[in-house]
C-alpha positions in Angstrom: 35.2 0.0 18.5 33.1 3.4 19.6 29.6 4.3 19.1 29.3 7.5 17.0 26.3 10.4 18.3 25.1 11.6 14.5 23.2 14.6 13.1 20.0 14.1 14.2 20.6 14.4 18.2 18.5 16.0 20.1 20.4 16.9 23.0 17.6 15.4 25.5 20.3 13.8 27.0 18.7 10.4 28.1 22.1 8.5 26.6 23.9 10.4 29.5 22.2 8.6 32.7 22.3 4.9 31.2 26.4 5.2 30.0 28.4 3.0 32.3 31.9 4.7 31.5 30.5 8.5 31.5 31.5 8.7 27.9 28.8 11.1 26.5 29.8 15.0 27.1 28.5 18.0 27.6 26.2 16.1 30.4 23.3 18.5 32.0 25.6 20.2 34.7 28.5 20.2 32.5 30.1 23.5 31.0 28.6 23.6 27.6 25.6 21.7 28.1 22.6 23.9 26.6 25.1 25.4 24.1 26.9 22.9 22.1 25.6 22.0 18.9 25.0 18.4 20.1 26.2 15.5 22.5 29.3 13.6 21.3 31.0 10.2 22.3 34.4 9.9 23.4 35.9 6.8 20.9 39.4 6.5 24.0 36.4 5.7 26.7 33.3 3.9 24.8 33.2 0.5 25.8 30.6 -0.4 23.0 27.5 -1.6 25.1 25.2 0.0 22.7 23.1 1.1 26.2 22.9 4.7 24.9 21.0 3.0 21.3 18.3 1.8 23.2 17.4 4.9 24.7 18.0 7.4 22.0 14.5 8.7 21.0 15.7 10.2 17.5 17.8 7.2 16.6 20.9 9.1 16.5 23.4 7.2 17.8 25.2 3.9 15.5 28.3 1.8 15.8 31.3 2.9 14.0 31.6 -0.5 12.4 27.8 -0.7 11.5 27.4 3.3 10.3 25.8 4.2 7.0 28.4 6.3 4.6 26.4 9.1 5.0 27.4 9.0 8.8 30.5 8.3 8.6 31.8 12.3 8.8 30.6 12.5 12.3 33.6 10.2 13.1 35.5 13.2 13.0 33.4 15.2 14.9 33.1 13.6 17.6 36.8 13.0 17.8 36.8 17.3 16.9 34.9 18.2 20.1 37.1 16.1 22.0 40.1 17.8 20.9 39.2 21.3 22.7 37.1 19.8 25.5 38.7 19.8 29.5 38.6 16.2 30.1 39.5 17.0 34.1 35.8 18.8 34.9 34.4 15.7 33.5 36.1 12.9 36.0 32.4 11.8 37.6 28.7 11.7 35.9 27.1 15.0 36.9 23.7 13.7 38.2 20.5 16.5 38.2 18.9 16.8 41.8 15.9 14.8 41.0 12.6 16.9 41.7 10.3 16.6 44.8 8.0 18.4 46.9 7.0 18.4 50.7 3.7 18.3 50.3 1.3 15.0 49.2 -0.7 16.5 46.5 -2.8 16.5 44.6 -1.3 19.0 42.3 -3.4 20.4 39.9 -1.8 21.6 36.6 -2.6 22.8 33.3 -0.5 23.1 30.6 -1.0 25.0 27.5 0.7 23.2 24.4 0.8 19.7 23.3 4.9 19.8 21.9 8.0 18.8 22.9 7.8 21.4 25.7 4.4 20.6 26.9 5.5 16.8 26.9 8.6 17.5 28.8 6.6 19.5 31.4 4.5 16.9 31.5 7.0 13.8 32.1 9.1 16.3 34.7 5.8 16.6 36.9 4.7 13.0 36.7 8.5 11.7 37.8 8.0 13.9 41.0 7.6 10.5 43.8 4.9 10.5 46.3 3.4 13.6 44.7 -0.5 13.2 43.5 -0.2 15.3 39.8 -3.3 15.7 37.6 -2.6 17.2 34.6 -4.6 19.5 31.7 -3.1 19.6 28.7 -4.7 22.2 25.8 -3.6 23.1 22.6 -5.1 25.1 20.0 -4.4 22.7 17.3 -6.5 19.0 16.7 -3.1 17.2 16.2 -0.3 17.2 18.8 3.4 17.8 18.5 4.0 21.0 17.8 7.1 22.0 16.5 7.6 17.7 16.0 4.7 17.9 13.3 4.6 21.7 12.2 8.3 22.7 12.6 11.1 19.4 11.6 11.8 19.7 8.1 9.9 16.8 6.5 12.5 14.9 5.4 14.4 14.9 8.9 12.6 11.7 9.7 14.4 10.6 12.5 14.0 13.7 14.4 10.2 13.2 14.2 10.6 9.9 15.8 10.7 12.0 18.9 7.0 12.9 18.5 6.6 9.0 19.6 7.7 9.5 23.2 5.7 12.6 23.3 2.1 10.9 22.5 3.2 7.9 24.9 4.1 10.9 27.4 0.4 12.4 27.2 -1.1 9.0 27.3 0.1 8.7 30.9 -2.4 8.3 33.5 -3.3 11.4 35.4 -3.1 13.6 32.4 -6.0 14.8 30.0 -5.7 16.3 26.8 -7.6 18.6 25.4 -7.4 19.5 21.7 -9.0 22.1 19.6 -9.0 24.5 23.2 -7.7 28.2 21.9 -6.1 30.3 25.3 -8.3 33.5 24.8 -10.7 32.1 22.5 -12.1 28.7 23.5 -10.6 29.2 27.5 -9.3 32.0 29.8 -6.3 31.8 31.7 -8.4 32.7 34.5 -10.7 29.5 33.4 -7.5 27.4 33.8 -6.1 29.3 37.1 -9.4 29.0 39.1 -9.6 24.8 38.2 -5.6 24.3 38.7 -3.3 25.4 41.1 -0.8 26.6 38.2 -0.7 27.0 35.0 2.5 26.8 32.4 2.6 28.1 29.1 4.7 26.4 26.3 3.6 27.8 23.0 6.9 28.0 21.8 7.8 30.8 19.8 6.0 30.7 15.7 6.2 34.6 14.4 9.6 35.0 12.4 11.5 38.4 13.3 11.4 41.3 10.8 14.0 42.4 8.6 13.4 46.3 9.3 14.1 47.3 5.6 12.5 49.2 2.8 10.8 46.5 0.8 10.0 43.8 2.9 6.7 43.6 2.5 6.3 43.4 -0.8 4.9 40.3 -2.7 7.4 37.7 -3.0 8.8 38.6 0.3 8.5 36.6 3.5 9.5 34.9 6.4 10.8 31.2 6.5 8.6 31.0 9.5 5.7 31.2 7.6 7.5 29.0 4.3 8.2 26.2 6.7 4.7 26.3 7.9 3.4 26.1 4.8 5.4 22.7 3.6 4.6 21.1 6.9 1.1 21.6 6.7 0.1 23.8 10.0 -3.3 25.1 9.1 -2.3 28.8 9.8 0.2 28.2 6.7 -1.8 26.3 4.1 -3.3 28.7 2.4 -0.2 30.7 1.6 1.2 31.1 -1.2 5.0 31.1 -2.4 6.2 32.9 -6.0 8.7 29.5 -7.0 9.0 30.9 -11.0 12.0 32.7 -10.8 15.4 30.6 -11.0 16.7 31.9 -8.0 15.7 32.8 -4.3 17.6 34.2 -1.4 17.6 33.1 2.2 18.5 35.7 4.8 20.0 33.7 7.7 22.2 31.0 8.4 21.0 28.7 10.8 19.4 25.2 10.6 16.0 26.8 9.7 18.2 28.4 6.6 19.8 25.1 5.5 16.1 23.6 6.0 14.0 25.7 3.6 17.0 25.7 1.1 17.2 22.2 0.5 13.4 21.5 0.8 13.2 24.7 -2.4 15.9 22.2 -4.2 14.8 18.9 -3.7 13.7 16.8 -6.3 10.2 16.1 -6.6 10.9 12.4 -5.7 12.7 13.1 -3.1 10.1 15.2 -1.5 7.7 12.2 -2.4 9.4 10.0 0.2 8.5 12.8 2.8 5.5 14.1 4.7 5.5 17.2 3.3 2.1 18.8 2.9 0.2 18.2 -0.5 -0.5 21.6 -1.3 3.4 22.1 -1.1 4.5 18.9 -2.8 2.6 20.0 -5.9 3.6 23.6 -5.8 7.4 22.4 -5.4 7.1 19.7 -8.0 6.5 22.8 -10.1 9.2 24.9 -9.4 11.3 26.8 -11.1 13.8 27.5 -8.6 17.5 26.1 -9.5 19.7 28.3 -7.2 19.2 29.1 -3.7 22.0 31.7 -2.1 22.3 31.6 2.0 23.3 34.9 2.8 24.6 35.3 6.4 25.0 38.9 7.5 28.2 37.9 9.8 30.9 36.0 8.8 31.2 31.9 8.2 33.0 31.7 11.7 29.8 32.5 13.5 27.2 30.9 11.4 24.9 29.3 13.3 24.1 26.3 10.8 25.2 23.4 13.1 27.9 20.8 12.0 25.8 18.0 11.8 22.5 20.0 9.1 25.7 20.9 7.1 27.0 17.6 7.1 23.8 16.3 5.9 23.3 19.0 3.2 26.5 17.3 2.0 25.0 14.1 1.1 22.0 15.6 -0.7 22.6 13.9 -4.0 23.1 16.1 -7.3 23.0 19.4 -5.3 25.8 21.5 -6.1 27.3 23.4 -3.2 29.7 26.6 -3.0 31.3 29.0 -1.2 33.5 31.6 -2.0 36.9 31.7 -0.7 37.4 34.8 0.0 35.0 34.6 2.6 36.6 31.6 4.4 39.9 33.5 4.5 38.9 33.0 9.1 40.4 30.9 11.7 38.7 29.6 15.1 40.0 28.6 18.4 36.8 26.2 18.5 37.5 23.0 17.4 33.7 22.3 16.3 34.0 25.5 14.0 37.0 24.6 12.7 35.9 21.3 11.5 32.8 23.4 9.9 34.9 25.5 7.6 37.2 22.7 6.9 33.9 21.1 5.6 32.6 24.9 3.8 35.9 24.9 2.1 35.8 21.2 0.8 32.7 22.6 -1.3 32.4 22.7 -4.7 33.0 19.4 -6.5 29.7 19.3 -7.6 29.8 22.5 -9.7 28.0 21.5 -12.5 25.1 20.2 -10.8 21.2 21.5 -12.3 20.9 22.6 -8.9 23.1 24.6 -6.6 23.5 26.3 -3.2 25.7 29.0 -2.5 27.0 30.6 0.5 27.8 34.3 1.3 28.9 35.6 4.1 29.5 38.9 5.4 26.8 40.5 3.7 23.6 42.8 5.1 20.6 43.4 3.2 20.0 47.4 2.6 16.1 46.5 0.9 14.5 44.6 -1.3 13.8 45.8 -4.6 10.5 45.6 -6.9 7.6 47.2 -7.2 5.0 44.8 -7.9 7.1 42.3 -6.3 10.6 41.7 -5.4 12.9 41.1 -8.2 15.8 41.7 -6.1 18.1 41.9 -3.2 20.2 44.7 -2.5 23.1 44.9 0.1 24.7 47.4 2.2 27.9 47.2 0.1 25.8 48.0 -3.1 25.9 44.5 -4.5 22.3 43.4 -6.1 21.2 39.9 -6.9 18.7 38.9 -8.4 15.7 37.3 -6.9 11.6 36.3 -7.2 11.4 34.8 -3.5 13.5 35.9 -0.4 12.7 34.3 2.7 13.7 35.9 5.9 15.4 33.3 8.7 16.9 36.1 10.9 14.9 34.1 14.3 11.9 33.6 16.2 9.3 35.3 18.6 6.5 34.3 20.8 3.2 36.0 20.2 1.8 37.4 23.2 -1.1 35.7 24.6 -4.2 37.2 26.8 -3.4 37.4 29.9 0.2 37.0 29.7 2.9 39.5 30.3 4.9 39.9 27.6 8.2 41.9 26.4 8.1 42.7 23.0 11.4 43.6 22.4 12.6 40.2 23.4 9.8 38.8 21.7 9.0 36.3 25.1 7.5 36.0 28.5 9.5 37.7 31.4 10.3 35.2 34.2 12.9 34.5 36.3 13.8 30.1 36.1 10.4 29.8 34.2 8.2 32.2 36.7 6.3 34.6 35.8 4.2 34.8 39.4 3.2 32.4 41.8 0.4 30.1 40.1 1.7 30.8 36.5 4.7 29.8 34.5 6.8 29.4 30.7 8.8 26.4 29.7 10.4 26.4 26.3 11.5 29.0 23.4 8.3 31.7 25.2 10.4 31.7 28.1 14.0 31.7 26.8 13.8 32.5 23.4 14.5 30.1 20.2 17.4 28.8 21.1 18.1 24.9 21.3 16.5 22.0 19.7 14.0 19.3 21.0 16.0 17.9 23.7 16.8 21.0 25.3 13.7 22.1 26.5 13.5 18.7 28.5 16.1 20.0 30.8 14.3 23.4 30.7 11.3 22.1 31.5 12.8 20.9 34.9 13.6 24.3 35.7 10.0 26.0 35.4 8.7 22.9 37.3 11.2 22.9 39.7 10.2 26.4 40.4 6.5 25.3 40.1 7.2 22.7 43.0 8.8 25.1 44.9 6.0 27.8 45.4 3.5 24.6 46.1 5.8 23.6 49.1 5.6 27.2 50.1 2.1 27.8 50.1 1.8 30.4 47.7 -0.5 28.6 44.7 -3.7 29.1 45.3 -6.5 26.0 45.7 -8.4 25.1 42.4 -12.2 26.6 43.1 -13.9 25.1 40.1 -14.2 22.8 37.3 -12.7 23.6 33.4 -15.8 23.4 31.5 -13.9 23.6 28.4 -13.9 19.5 26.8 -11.9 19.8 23.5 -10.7 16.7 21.4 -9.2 13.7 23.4 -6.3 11.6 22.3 -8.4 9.0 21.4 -10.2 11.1 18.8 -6.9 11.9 17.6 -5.8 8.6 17.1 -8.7 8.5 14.5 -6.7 11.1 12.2 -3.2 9.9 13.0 -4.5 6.3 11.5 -6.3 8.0 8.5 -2.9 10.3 7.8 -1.1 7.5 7.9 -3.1 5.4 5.7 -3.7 7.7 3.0 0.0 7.5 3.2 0.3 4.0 2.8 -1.7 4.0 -0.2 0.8 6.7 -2.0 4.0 5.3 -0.6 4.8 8.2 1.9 4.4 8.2 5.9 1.4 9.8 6.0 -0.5 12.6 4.3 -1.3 15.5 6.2 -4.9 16.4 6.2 -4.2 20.9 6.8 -7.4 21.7 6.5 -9.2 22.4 10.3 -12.8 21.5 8.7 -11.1 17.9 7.2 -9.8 17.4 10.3 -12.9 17.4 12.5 -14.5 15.4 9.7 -12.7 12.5 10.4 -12.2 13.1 14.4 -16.2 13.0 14.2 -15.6 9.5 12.0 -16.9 11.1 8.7 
């Protein structure tokens, strides 16, 4: 008997620590750590002590002989990664130096967004021993959770479980929230520098990178940033919107984002139903016309970025028809992981006839989009054309710059070197790295920045706090107020909650209205 790691890991990593056998790879300190798609569980070593269930914040990992058939494909793998991986550099549990400082505190620190990120900045400083930490937290947003709330596809619902541990992270003593608290609108990074003795940054990265061709910008075109926004409800989204009339669209990219937004623009309307999806978007999408969605990836399937486990879940979508053509999977890999992903691409099509279908292509660029009121179609380097009434760009993410904050604009992030940017002020997340890695990784990058953090404390070089932040903002118990009223409006329609997107809504009922 084995436990099986399944497609909604996280790669946080807190299954590592509490295996007795050291059956979970890539550990933090192992070669591929950061990298691999997710963690897997070696079926010759497990010992089946479930320990690694209880700790698992996205409910990812099951027994073999208690797994749902929709789980069941991530048997094989688990056994595929273990097929390729050096079994030798993984003899003892890598353990990660734990963090500490010289110096008794207090430390003063504010942080600037409430997500994953934020959180994990959060929980690395608090675990520091014998260290006084007080903690700021702002966000711009009334509603924590950032890319838990505004960026996991609505129906990934054990994924957003992980927005659970963040809220009982911020609810720790020694740290106050402050919601509603815009950097360079409501507060001044010089506000939060004079009243801490550093400040991190961990905005993530929410502007979607530019195509650079003739015809992007006209109506009908834009970026799945700004799509997946919109169906999750984040109040710079809401108001958009999305021409769903045509029969088909086009998604530029394949990476999770790109499997995301294509099966959210095929779902059935009761399918969406069972979701939290924003209103707005659940009526718009009940009333699409869209039957066809193709995923165009400009490289070829061997480098697609789409991890094994989003594709193996597009797979159990039911009455979605799925192909590829294959001619284009005419590739081989040395990677064992990649291999089992076009094994899985070729194994398409036995749905054909399905009312509505996914295709993927592969090895082909976009030359411009073509239209002149709008975009009516897509037109590639090779001279093919297809049809289209919505194309969504997924090609990445960038940072916006913030006041006060360097910022390299080609990179679309905040220079720093291990998460600092100068004595006193710091990144954590996809503003300092880029957008690469899901939720769990930015726990182990997190320990970086405040590693460095701890490090220019000990040394002397953060200046003392002279003052008091005047800024107040929303607390978490204000929130609380909306997360019940969400969630009961939900109740009432049989979904988890209903979003409230509108900023004027929202301080309605944080006010008790």
């Amino acid at each position: 008997m084995t436990h099986v790691i399944t497609g909604s890991c996280c790669n946080d990593a807190a299954c590592v620590p509490v295996c007795p056998v050291n059956c979970i790879h890539p550990a933090p300190g192992e070669p591929g750590f950061g990298t691999a798609e997710m963690l897997y569980i070696d079926d010759a070593s497990c010992i089946d002590c479930g320990s690694c269930v209880d700790v698992c914040p996205v409910n990812a990992i099951t027994a073999d002989y208690d797994m749902d058939p929709v789980d069941e494909p991530f048997l094989a793998l688990n056994s595929a990664w273990f097929a390729q991986a050096d079994h030798a550099s993984y003899a003892a549990p890598p353990r990660e130096p734990a963090l500490t400082s010289s110096r008794p505190g207090p430390l003063k620190v504010a942080v600037v967004g409430a997500g994953p990120t934020g959180g994990y900045v959060v929980e690395s400083l608090l675990g520091v021993k014998g260290l006084g930490v007080e903690v700021t937290v702002v966000d711009k947003l009334l509603t924590p959770g950032g890319l838990i709330r505004y960026g996991v596809a609505p129906d990934h619902h054990d994924t957003k479980g992980a927005g659970d541990h963040l809220i009982k992270t911020l609810k720790r003593p020694g740290v106050d929230v402050r919601l509603g608290v815009e950097l360079g609108t409501d507060v001044s990074l010089q506000d939060l520098a004079s009243s801490h003795h550093a400040v991190v940054v961990a905005t993530g990265a929410s502007e979607g990178r530019r195509l650079g061709i003739p015809g992007e910008d006209l109506p009908g075109s834009h970026s799945a940033v700004d799509f997946v926004g919109w169906y999750n409800g984040h109040p710079d989204q809401a108001s958009l919107r999305f021409d769903l009339t045509s029969e088909r669209a086009v998604v530029i990219g394949n990476g999770n984002v790109s499997l995301d937004v294509a099966r959210i623009l095929l779902a059935t309307p009761d399918a969406l139903r069972k979701s939290d999806i924003a209103p707005d978007a659940l009526d718009a999408l009940g009333e699409s016309k869209i039957r066809e969605v193709v995923l165009v990836g400009r490289r070829g399937p061997e480098h697609a970025a789409f991890t094994a486990g989003e594709l193996i879940g597009l797979l159990q979508v039911p009455d979605l028809g799925l192909a590829a053509r294959p001619e284009d999977l005419d590739v081989t890999s040395g990677d064992s992981v990649v291999t089992h992903k076009l094994e899985l691409l070729r194994g398409l099509g036995s749905n054909s006839g399905a009312e509505r279908r996914l295709e993927f292509r592969f090895g082909l660029r976009p030359d411009a989009l073509l239209g002149d009121t709008g975009v009516r179609a897509v037109r590639f380097d090779d001279g093919e054309e297809l049809e289209a009434g919505l194309v969504l760009s997924a090609i990445g993410y960038r940072a916006r710059p913030l006041p006060g904050v360097p910022f390299d604009d080609e990179q679309g992030r905040v220079p720093n070197v291990d998460g600092r940017v100068a004595p006193g002020l710091y990144v954590s997340g996809w503003i300092k790295r880029g957008p690469s890695g899901g939720i769990g990784a930015n726990k182990w990058c997190a320990k970086e920045t405040v590693g460095a953090l701890l490090a220019d404390f000990d040394a002397g070089l953060l200046a003392e706090p002279t003052g008091v932040l005047a800024t107040t903002g929303v607390g978490l118990d204000a929130w609380a107020l909306l997360d019940r009223h969400e969630k009961t409006l939900g109740r009432a329609a049989g979904r988890p909650r209903i979003k409230l997107v509108d900023v004027a809504e929202q301080r309605a009922v944080l006010a008790g209205g």
